[in-house]
CHARMM-style PDB file with segment names, atoms N, HN, CA, C and O in Angstrom:
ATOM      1  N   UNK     1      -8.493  12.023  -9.923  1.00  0.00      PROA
ATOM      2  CA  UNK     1      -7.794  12.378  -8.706  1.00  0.00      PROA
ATOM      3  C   UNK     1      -6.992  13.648  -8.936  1.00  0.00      PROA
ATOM      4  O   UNK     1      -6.241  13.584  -9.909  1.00  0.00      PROA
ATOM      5  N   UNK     2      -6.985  15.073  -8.083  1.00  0.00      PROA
ATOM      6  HN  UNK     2      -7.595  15.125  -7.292  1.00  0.00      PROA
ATOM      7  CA  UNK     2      -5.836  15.369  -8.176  1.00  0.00      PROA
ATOM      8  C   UNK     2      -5.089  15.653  -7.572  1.00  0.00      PROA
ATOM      9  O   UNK     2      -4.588  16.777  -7.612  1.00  0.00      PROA
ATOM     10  N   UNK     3      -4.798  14.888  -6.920  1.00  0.00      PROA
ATOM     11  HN  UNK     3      -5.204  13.975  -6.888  1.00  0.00      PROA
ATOM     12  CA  UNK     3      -3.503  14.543  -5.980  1.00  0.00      PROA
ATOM     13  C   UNK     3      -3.170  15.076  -4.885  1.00  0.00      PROA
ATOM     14  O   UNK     3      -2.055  15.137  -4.367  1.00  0.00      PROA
ATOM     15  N   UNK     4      -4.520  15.612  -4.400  1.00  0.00      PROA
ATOM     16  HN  UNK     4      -5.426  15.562  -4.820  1.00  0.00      PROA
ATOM     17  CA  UNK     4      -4.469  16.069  -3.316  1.00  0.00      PROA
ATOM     18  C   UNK     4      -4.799  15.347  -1.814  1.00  0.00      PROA
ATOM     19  O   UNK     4      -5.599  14.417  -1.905  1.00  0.00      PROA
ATOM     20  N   UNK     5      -4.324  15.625  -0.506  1.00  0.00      PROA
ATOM     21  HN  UNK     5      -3.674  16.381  -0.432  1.00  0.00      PROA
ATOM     22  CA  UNK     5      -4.629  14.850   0.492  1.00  0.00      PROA
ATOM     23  C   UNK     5      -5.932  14.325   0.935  1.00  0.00      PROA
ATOM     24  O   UNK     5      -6.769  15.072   0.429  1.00  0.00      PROA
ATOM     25  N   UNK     6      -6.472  13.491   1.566  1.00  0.00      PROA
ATOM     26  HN  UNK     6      -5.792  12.884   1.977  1.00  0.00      PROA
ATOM     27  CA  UNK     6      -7.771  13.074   1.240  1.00  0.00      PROA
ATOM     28  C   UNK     6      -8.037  12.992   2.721  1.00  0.00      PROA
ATOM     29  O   UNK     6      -9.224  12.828   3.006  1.00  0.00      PROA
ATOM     30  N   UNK     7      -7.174  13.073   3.741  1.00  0.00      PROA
ATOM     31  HN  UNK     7      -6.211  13.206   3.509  1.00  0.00      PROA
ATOM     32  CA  UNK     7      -7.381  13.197   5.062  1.00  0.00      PROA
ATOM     33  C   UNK     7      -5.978  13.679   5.395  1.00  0.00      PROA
ATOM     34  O   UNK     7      -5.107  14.003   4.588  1.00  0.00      PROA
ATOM     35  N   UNK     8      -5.873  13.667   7.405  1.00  0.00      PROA
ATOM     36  HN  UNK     8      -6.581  13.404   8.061  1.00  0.00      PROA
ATOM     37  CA  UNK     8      -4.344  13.845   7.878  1.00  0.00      PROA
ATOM     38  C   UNK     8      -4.167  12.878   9.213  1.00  0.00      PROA
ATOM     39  O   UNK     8      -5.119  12.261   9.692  1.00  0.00      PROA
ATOM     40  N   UNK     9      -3.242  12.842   9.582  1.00  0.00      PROA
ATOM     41  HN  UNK     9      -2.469  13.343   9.193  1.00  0.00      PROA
ATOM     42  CA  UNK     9      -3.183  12.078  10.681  1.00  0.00      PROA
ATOM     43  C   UNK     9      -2.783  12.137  11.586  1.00  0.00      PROA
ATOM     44  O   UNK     9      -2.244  13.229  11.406  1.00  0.00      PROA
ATOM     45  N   UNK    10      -2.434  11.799  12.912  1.00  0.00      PROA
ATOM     46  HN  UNK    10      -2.873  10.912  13.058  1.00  0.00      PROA
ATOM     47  CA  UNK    10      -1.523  12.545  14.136  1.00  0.00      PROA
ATOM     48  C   UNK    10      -1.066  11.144  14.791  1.00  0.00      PROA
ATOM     49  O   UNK    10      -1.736  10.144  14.536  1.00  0.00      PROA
ATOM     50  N   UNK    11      -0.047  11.063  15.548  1.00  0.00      PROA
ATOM     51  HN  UNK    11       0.497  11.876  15.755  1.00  0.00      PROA
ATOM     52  CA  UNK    11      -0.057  10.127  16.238  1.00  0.00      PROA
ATOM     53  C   UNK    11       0.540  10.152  17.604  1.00  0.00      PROA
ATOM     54  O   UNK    11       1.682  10.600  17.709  1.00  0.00      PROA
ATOM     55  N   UNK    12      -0.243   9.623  18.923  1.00  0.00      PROA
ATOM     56  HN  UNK    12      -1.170   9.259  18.838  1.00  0.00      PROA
ATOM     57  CA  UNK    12       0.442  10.274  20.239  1.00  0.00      PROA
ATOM     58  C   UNK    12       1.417  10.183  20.664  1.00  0.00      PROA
ATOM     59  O   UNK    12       2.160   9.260  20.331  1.00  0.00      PROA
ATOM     60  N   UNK    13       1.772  11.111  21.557  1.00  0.00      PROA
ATOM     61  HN  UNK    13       1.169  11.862  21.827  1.00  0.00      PROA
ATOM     62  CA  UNK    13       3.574  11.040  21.763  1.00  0.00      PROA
ATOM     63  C   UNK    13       3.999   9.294  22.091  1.00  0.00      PROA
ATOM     64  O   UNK    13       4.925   8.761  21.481  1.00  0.00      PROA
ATOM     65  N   UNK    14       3.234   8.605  23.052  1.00  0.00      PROA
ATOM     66  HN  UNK    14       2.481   9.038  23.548  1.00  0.00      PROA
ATOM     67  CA  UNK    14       3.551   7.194  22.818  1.00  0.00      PROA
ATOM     68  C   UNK    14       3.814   6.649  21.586  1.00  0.00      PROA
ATOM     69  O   UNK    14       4.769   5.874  21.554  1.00  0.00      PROA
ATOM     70  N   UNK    15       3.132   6.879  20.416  1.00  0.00      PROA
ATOM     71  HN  UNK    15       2.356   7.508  20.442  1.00  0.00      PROA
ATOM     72  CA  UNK    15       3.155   6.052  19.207  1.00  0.00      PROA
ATOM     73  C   UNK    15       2.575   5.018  19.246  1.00  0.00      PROA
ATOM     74  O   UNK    15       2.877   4.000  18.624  1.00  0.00      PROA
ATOM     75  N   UNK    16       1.180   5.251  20.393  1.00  0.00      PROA
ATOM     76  HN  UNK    16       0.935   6.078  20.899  1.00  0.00      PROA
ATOM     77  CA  UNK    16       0.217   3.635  19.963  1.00  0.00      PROA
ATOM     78  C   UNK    16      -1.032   4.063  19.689  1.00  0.00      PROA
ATOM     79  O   UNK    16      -2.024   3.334  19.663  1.00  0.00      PROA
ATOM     80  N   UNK    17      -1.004   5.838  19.375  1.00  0.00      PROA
ATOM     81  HN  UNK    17      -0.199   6.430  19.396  1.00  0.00      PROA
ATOM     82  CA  UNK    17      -2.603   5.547  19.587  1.00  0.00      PROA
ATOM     83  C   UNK    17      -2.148   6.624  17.819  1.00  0.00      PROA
ATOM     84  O   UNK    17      -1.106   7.216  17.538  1.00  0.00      PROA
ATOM     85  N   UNK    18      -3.563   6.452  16.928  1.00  0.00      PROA
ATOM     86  HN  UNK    18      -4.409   5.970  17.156  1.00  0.00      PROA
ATOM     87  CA  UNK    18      -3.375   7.290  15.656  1.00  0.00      PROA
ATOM     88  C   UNK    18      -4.927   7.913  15.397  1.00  0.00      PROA
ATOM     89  O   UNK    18      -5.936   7.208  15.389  1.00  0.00      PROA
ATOM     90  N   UNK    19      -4.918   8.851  15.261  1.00  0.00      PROA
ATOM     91  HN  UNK    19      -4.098   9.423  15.267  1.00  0.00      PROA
ATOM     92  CA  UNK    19      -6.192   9.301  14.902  1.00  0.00      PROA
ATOM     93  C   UNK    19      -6.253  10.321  13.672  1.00  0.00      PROA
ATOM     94  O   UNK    19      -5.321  11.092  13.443  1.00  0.00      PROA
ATOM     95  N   UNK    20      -7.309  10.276  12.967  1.00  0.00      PROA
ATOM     96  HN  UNK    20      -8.065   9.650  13.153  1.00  0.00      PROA
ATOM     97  CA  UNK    20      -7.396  11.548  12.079  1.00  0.00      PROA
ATOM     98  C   UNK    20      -7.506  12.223  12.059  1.00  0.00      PROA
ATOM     99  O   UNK    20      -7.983  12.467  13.168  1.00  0.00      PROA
ATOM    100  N   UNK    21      -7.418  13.657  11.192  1.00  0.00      PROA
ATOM    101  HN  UNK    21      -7.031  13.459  10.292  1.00  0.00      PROA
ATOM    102  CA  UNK    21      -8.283  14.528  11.894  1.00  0.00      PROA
ATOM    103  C   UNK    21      -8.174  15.556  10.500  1.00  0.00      PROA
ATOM    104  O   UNK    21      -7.491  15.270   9.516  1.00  0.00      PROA
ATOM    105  N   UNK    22      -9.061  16.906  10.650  1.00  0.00      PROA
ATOM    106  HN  UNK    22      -9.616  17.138  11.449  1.00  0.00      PROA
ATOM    107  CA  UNK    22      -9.160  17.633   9.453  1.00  0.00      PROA
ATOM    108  C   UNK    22      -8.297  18.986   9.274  1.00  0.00      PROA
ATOM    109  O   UNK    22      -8.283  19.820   8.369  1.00  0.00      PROA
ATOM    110  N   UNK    23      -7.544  18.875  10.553  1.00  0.00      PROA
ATOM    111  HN  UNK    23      -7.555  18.197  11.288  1.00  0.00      PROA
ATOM    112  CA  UNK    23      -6.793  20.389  10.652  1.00  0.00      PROA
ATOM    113  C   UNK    23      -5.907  20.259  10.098  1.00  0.00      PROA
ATOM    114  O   UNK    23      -4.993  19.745  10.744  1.00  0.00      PROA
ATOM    115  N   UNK    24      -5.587  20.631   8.554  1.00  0.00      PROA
ATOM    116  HN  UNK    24      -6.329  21.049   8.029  1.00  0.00      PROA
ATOM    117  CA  UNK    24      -4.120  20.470   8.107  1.00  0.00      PROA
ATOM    118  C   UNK    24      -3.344  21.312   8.022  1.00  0.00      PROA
ATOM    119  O   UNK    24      -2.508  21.156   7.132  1.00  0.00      PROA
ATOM    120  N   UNK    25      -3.246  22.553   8.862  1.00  0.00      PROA
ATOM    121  HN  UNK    25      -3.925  22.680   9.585  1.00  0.00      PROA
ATOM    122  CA  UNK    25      -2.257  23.523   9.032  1.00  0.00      PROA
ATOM    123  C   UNK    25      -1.737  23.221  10.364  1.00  0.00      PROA
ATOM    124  O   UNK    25      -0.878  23.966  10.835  1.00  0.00      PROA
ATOM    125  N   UNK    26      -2.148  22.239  11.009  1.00  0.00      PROA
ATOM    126  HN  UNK    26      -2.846  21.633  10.626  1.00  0.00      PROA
ATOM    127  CA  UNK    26      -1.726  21.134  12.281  1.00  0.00      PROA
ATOM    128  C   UNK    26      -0.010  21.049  12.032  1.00  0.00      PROA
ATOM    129  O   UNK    26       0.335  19.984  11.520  1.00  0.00      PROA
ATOM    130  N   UNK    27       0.898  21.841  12.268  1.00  0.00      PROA
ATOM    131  HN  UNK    27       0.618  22.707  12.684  1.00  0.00      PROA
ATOM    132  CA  UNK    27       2.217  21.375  12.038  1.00  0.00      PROA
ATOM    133  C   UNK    27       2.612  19.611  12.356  1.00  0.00      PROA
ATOM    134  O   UNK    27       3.532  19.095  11.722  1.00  0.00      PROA
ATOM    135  N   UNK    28       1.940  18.928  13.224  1.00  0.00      PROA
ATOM    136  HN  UNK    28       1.192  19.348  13.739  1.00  0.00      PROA
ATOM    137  CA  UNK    28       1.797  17.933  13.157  1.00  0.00      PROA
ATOM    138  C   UNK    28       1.117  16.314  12.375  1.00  0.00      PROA
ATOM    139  O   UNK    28       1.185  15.085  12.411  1.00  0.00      PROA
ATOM    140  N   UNK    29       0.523  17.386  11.767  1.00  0.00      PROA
ATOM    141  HN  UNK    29       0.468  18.384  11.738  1.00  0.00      PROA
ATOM    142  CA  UNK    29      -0.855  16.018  10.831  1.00  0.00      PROA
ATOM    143  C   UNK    29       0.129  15.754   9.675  1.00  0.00      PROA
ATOM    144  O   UNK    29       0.902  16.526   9.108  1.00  0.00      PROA
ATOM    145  N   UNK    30      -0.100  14.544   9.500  1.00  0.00      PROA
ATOM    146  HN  UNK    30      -0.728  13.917   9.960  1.00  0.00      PROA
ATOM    147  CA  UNK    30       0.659  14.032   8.454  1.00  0.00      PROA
ATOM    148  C   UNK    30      -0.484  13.767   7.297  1.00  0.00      PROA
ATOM    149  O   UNK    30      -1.577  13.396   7.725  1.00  0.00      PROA
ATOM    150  N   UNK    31      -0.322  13.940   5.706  1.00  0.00      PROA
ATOM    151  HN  UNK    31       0.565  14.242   5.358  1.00  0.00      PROA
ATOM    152  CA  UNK    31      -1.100  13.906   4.956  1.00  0.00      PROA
ATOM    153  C   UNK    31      -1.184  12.675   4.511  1.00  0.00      PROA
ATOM    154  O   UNK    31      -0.097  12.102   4.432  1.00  0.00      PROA
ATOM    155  N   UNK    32      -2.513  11.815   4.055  1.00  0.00      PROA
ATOM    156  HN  UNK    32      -3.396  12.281   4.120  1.00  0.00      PROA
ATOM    157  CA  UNK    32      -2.721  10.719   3.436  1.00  0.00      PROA
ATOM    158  C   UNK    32      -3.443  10.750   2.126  1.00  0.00      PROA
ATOM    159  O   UNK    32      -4.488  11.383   1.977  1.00  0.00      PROA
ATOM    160  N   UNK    33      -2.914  10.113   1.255  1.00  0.00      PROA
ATOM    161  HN  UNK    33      -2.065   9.599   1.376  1.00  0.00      PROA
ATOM    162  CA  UNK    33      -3.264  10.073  -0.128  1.00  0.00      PROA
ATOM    163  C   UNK    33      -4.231   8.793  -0.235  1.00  0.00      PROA
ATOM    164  O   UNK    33      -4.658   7.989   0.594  1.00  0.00      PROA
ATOM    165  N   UNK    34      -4.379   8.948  -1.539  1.00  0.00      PROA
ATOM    166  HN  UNK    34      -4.032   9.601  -2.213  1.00  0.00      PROA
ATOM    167  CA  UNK    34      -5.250   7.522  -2.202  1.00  0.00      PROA
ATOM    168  C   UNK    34      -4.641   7.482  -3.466  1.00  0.00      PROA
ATOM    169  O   UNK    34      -4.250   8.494  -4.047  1.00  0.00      PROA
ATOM    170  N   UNK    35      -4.547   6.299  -3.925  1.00  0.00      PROA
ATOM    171  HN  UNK    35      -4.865   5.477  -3.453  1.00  0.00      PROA
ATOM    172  CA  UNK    35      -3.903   5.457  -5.032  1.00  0.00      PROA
ATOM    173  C   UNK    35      -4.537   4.524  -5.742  1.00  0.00      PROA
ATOM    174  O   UNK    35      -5.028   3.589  -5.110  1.00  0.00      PROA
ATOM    175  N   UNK    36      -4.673   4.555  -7.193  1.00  0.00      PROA
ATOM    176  HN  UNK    36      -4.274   5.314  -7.707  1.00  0.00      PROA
ATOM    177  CA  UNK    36      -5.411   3.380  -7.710  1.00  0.00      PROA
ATOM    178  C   UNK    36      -4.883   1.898  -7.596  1.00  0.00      PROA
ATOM    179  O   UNK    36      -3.730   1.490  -7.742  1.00  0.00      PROA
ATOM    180  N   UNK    37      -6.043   1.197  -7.295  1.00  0.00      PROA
ATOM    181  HN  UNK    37      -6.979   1.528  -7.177  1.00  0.00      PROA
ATOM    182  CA  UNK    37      -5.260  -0.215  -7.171  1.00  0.00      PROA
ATOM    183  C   UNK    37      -5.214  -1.225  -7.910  1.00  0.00      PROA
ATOM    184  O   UNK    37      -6.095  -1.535  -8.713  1.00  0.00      PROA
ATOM    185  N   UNK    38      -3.753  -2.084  -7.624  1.00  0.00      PROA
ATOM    186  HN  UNK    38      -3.038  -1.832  -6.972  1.00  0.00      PROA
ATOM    187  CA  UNK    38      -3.228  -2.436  -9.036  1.00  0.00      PROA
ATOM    188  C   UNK    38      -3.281  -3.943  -8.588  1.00  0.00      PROA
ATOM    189  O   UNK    38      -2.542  -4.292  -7.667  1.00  0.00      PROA
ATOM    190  N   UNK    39      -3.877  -4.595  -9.019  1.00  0.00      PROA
ATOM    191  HN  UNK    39      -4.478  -4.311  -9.766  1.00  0.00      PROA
ATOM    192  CA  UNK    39      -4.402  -6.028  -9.140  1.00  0.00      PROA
ATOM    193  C   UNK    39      -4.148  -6.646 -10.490  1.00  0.00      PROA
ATOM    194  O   UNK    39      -4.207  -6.174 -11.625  1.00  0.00      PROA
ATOM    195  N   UNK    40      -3.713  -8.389  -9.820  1.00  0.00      PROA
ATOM    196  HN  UNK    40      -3.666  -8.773  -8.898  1.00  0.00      PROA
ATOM    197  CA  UNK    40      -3.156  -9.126 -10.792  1.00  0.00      PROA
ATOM    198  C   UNK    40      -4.233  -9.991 -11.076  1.00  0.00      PROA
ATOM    199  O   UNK    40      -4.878 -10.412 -10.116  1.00  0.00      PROA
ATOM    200  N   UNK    41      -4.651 -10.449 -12.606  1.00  0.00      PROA
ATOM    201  HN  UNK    41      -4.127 -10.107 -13.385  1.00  0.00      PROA
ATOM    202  CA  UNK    41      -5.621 -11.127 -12.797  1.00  0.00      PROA
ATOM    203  C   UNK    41      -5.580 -12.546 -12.511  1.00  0.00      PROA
ATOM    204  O   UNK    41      -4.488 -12.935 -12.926  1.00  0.00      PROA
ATOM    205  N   UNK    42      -6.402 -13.781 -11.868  1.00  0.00      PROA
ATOM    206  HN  UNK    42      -7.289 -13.464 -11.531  1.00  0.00      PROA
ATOM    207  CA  UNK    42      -6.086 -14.913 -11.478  1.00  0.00      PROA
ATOM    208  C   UNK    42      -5.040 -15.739 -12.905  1.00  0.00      PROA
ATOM    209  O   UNK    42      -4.807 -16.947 -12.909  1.00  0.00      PROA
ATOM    210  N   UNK    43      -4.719 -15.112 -13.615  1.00  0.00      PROA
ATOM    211  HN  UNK    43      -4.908 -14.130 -13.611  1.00  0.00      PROA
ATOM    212  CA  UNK    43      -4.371 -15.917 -14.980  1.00  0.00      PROA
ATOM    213  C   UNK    43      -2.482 -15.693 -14.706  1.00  0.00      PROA
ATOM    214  O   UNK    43      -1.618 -16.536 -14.945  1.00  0.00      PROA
ATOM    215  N   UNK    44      -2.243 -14.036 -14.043  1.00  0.00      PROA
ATOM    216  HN  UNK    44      -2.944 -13.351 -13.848  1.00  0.00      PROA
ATOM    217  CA  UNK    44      -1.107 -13.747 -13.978  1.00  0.00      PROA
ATOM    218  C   UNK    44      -0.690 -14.396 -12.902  1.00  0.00      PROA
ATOM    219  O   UNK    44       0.413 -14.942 -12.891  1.00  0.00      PROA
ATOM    220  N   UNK    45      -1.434 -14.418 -11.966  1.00  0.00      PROA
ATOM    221  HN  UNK    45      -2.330 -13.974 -11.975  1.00  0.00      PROA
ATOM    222  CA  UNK    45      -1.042 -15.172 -10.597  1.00  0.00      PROA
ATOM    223  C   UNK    45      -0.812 -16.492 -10.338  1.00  0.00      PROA
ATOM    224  O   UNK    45      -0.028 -16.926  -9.494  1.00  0.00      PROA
ATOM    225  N   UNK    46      -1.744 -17.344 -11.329  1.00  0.00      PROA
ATOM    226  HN  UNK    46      -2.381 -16.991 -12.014  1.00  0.00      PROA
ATOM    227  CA  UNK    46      -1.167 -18.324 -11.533  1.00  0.00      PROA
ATOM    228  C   UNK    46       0.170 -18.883 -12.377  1.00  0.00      PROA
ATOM    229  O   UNK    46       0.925 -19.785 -12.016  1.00  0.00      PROA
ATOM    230  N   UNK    47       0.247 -18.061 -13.645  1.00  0.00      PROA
ATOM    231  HN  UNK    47      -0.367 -17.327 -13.938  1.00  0.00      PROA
ATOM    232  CA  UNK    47       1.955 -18.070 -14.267  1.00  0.00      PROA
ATOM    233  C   UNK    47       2.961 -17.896 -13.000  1.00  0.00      PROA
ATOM    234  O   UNK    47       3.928 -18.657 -13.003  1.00  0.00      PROA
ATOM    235  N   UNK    48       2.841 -16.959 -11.892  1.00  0.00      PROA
ATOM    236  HN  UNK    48       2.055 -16.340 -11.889  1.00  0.00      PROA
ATOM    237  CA  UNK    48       4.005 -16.614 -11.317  1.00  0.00      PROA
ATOM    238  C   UNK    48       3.556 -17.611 -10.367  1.00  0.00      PROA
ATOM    239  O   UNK    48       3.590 -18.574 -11.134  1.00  0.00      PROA
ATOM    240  N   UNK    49       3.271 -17.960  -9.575  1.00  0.00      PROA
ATOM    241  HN  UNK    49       3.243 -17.178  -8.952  1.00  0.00      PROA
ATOM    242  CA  UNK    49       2.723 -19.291  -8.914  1.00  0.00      PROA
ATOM    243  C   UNK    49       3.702 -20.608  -9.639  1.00  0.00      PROA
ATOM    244  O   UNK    49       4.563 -21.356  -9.175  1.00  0.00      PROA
ATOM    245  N   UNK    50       2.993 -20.425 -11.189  1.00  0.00      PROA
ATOM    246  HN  UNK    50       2.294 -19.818 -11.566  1.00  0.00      PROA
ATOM    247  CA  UNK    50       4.228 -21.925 -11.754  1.00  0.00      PROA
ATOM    248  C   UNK    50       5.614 -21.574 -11.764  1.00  0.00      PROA
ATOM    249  O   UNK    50       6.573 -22.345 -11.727  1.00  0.00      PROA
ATOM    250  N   UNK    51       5.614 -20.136 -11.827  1.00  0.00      PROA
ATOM    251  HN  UNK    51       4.835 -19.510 -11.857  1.00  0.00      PROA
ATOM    252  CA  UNK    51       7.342 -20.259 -12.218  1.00  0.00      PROA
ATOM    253  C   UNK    51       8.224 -20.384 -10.505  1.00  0.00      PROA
ATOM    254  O   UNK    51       9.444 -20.489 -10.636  1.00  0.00      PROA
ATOM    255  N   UNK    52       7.814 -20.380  -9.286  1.00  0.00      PROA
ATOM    256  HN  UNK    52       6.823 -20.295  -9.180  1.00  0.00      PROA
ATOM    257  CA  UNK    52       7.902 -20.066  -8.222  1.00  0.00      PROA
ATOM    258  C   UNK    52       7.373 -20.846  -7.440  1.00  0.00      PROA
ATOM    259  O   UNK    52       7.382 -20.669  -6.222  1.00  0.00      PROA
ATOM    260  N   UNK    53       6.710 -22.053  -8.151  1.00  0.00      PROA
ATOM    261  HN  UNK    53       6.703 -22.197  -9.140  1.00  0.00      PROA
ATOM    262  CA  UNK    53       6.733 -23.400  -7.342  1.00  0.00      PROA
ATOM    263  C   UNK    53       8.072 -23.709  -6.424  1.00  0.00      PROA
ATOM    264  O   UNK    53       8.125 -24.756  -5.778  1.00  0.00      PROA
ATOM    265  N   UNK    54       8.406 -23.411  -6.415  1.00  0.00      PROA
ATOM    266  HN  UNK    54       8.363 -22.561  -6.939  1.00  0.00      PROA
ATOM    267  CA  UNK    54       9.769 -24.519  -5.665  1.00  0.00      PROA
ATOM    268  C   UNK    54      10.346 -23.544  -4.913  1.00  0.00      PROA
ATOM    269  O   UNK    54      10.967 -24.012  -3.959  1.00  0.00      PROA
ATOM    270  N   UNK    55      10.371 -22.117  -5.011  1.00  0.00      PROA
ATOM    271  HN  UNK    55       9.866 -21.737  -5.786  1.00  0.00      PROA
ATOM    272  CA  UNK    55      10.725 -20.972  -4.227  1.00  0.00      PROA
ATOM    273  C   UNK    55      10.119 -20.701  -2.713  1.00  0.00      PROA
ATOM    274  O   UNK    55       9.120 -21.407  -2.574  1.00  0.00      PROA
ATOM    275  N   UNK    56      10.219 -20.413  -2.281  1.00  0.00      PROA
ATOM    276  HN  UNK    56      11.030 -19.840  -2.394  1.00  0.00      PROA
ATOM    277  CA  UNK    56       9.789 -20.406  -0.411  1.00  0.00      PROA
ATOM    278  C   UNK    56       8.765 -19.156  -0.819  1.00  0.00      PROA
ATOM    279  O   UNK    56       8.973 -18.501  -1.840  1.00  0.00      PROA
ATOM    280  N   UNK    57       7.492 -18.847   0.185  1.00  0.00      PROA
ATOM    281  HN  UNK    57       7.323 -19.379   1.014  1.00  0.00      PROA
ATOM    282  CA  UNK    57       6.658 -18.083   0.045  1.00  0.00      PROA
ATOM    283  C   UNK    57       6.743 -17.036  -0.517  1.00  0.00      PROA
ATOM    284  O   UNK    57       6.196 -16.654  -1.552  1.00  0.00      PROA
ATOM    285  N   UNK    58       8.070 -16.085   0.764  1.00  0.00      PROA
ATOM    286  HN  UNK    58       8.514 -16.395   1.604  1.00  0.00      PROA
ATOM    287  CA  UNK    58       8.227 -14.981  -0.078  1.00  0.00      PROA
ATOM    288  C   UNK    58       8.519 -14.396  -0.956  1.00  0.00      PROA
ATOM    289  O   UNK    58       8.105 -13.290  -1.303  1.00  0.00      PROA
ATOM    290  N   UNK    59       9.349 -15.125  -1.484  1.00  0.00      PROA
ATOM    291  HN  UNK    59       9.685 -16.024  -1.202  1.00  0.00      PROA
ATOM    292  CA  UNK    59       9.927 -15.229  -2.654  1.00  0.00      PROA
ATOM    293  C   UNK    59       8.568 -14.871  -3.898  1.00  0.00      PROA
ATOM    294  O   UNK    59       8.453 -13.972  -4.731  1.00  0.00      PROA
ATOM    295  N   UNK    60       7.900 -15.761  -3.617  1.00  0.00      PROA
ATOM    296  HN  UNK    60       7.994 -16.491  -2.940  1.00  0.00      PROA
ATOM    297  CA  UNK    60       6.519 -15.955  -4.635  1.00  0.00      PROA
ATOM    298  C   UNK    60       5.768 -14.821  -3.949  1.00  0.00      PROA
ATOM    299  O   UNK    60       4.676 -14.610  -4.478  1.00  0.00      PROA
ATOM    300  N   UNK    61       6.042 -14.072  -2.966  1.00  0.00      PROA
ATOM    301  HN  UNK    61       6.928 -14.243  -2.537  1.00  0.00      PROA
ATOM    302  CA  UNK    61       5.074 -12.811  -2.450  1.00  0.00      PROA
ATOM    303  C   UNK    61       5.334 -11.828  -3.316  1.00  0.00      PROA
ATOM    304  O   UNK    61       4.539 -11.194  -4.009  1.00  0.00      PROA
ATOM    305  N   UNK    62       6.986 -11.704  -3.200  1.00  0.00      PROA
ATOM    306  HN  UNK    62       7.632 -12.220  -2.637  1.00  0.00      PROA
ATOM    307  CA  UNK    62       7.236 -10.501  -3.637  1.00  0.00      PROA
ATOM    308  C   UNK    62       6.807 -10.501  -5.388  1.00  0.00      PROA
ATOM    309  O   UNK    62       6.180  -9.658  -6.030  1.00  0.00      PROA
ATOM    310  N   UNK    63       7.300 -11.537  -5.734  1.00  0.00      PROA
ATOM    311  HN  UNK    63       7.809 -12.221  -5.213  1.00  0.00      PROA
ATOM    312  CA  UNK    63       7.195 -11.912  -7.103  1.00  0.00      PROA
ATOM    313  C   UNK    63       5.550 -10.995  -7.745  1.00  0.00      PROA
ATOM    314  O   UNK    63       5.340 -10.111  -8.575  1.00  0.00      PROA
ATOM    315  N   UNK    64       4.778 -11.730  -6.909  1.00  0.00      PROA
ATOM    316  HN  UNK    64       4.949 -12.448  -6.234  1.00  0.00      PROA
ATOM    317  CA  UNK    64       3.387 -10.599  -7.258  1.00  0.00      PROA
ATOM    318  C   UNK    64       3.501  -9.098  -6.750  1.00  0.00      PROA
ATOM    319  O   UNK    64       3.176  -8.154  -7.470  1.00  0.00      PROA
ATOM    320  N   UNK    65       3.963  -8.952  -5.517  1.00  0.00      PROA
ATOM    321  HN  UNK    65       4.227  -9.718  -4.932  1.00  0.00      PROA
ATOM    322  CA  UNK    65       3.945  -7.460  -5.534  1.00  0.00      PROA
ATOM    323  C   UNK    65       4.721  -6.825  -6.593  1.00  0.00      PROA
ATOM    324  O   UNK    65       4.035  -6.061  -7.273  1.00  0.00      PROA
ATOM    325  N   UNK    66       5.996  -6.915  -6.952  1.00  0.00      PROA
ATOM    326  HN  UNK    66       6.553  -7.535  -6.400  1.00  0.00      PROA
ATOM    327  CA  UNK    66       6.389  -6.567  -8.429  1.00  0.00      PROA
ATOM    328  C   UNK    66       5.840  -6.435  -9.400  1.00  0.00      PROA
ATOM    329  O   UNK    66       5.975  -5.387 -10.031  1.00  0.00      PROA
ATOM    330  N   UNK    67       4.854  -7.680  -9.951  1.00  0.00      PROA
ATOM    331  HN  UNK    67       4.744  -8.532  -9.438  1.00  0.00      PROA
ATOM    332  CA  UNK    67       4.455  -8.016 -10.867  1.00  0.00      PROA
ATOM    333  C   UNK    67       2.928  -6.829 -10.953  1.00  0.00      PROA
ATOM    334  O   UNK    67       2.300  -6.583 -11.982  1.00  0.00      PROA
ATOM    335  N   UNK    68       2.698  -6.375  -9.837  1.00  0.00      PROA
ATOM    336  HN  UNK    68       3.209  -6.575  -9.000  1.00  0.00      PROA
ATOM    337  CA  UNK    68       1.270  -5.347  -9.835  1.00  0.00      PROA
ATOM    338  C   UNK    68       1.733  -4.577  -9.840  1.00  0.00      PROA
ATOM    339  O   UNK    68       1.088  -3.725 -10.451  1.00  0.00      PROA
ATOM    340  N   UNK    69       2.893  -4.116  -9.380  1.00  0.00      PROA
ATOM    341  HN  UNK    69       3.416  -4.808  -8.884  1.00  0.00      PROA
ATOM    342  CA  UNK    69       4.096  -2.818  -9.413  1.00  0.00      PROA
ATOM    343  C   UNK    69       3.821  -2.473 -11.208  1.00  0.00      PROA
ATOM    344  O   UNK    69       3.367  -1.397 -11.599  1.00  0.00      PROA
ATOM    345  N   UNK    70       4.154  -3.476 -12.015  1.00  0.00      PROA
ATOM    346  HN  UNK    70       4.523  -4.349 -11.698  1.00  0.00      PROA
ATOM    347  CA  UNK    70       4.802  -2.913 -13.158  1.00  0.00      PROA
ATOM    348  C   UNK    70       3.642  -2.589 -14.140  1.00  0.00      PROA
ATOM    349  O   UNK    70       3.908  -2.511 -15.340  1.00  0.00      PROA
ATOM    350  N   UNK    71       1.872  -2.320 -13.531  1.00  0.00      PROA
ATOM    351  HN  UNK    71       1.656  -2.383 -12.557  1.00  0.00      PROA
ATOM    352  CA  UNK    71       0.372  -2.329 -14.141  1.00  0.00      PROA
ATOM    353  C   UNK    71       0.727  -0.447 -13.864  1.00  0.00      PROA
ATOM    354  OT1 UNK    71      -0.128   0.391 -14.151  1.00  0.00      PROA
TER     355      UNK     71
END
């Protein structure tokens, strides 16, 4: 990758409609990247699963998003 934009985006003055597009000297287009993705193996997910038994969902949500955070 090098880190450059991989598309752009616009969105209408309402804010319901979004489309792409390729003009990026568009003072308006906003740039979108790509990122490698960081996945927890069923082995990690289940450790944080046991330790977070008794915790309410999110709790155990965030717990994995962290936990792929720190790959």
């Amino acid at each position: 990758m090098n880190n450059e934009p991989v598309a752009w985006f616009e969105q209408d003055e309402n804010m319901k409609s979004v489309w792409y597009q390729c003009d990026k000297n568009d003072p308006s287009a906003v740039p979108l990247y790509t990122h490698p993705a960081k996945t927890l193996t069923d082995e990690e997910i289940f450790k944080l699963w046991q330790k977070h038994l008794n915790d309410e969902i999110p709790v155990f949500a965030r717990a994995i998003l962290r936990k792929a955070q720190e790959k």
